[in-house]
FIKE-879194 format. One line per field, with one value per residue (C-alpha): residue in one letter; x, y, z. Coordinates in Angstrom, 1 decimal, always signed. Layout:
res A, ...;
px X, ...;
py Y, ...;
pz Z, ...;
//
This chain:
res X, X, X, X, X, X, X, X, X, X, X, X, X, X, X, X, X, X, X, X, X, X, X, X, X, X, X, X, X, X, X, X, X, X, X, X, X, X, X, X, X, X, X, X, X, X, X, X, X, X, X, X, X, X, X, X, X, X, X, X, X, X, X, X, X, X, X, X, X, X, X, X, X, X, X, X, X, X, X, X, X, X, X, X, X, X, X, X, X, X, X, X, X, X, X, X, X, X, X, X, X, X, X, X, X, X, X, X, X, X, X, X, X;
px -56.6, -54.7, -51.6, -49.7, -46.4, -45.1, -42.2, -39.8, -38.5, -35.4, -33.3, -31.3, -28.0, -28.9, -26.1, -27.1, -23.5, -24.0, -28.0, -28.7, -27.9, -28.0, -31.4, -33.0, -31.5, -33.0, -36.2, -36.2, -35.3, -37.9, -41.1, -39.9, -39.9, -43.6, -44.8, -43.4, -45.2, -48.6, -47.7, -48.4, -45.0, -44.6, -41.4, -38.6, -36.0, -33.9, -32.4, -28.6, -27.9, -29.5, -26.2, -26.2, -29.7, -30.5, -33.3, -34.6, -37.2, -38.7, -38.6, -41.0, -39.1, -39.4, -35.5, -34.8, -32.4, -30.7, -29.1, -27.8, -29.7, -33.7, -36.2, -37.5, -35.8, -36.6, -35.0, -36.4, -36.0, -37.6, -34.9, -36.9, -39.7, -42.5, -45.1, -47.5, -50.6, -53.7, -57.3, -57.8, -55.9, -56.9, -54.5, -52.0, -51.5, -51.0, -47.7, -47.2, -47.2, -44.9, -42.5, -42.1, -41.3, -38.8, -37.5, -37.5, -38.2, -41.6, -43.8, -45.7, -48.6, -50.2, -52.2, -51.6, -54.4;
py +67.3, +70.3, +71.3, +74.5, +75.9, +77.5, +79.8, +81.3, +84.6, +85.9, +89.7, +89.7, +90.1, +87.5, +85.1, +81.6, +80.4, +83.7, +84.0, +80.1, +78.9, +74.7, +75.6, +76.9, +74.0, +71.2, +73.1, +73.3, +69.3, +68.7, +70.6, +68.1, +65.6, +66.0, +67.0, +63.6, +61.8, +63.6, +62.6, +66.0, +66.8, +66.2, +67.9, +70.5, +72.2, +74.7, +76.9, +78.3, +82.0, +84.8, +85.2, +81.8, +82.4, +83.2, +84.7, +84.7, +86.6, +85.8, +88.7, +90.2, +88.5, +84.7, +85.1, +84.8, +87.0, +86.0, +87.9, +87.3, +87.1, +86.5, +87.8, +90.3, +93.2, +93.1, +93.0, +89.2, +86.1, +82.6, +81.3, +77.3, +76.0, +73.2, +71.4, +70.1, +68.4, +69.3, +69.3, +72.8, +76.3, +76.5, +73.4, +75.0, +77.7, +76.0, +74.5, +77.8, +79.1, +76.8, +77.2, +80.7, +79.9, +77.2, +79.4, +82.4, +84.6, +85.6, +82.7, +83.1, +80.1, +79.7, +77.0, +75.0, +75.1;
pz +147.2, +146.0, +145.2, +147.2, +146.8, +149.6, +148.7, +151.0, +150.1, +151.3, +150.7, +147.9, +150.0, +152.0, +153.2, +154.1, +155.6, +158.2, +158.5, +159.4, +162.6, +163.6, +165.6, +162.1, +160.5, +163.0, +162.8, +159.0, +159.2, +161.5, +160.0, +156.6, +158.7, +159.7, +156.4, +155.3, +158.1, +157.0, +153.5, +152.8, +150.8, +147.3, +146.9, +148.4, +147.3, +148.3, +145.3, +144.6, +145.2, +142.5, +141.0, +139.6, +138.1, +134.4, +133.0, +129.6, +127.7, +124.3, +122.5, +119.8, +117.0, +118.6, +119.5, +123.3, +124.8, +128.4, +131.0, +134.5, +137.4, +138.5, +136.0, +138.2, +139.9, +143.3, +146.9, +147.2, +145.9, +146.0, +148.4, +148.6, +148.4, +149.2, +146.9, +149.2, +148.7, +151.1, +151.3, +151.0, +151.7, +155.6, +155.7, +153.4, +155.2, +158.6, +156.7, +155.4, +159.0, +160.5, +157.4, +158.4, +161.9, +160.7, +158.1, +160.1, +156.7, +155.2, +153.5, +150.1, +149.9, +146.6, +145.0, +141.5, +138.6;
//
């Protein structure tokens, strides 16, 4: 069995109190409700907005600088995500599938070393 994180991404501007509805939240509850039952999911978690993120570089003299926000500068972020543990990446990416129905937002599905 092998690890998989499957990421959702999300704009940067985007607005969880105005973008999710109670029918994405029931179908968010009920895709971790079967991943439990498959005893597929090893864990979940949703993350806080981008403005409450830090990032922090080590730097070429071993001191680490930090500024505010995610590391990279993009449109996206890593909105949640899954660890789930499957047989192979065919089975990943059926979860990754329905996450991005449930979600209603682009998946990323990548394995562990």
């Amino acid at each position: 069995m092998t690890k998989y994180l499957v990421a959702i991404h999300r704009p940067n501007d985007y607005d969880p109190y105005v973008a999710e509805d109670e029918a994405m939240s029931r179908d968010i509850d009920a895709l971790n409700v079967e991943m439990v039952t498959a005893g597929i999911r090893v864990f979940v978690g949703g993350l806080q907005p981008i403005n409450s993120a830090k990032s922090l570089r080590c730097e070429t003299n071993s001191e680490v600088s930090m500024a505010d926000g995610p590391y990279l500068a993009t449109t996206e972020h890593i909105s949640g995500f899954w660890v789930l543990e499957v047989a192979n990446l065919e089975q990943a990416l059926t979860w990754g599938r329905k996450a991005a129905v449930a979600c209603r937002a682009p998946v990323e599905v990548r394995p562990f070393h």
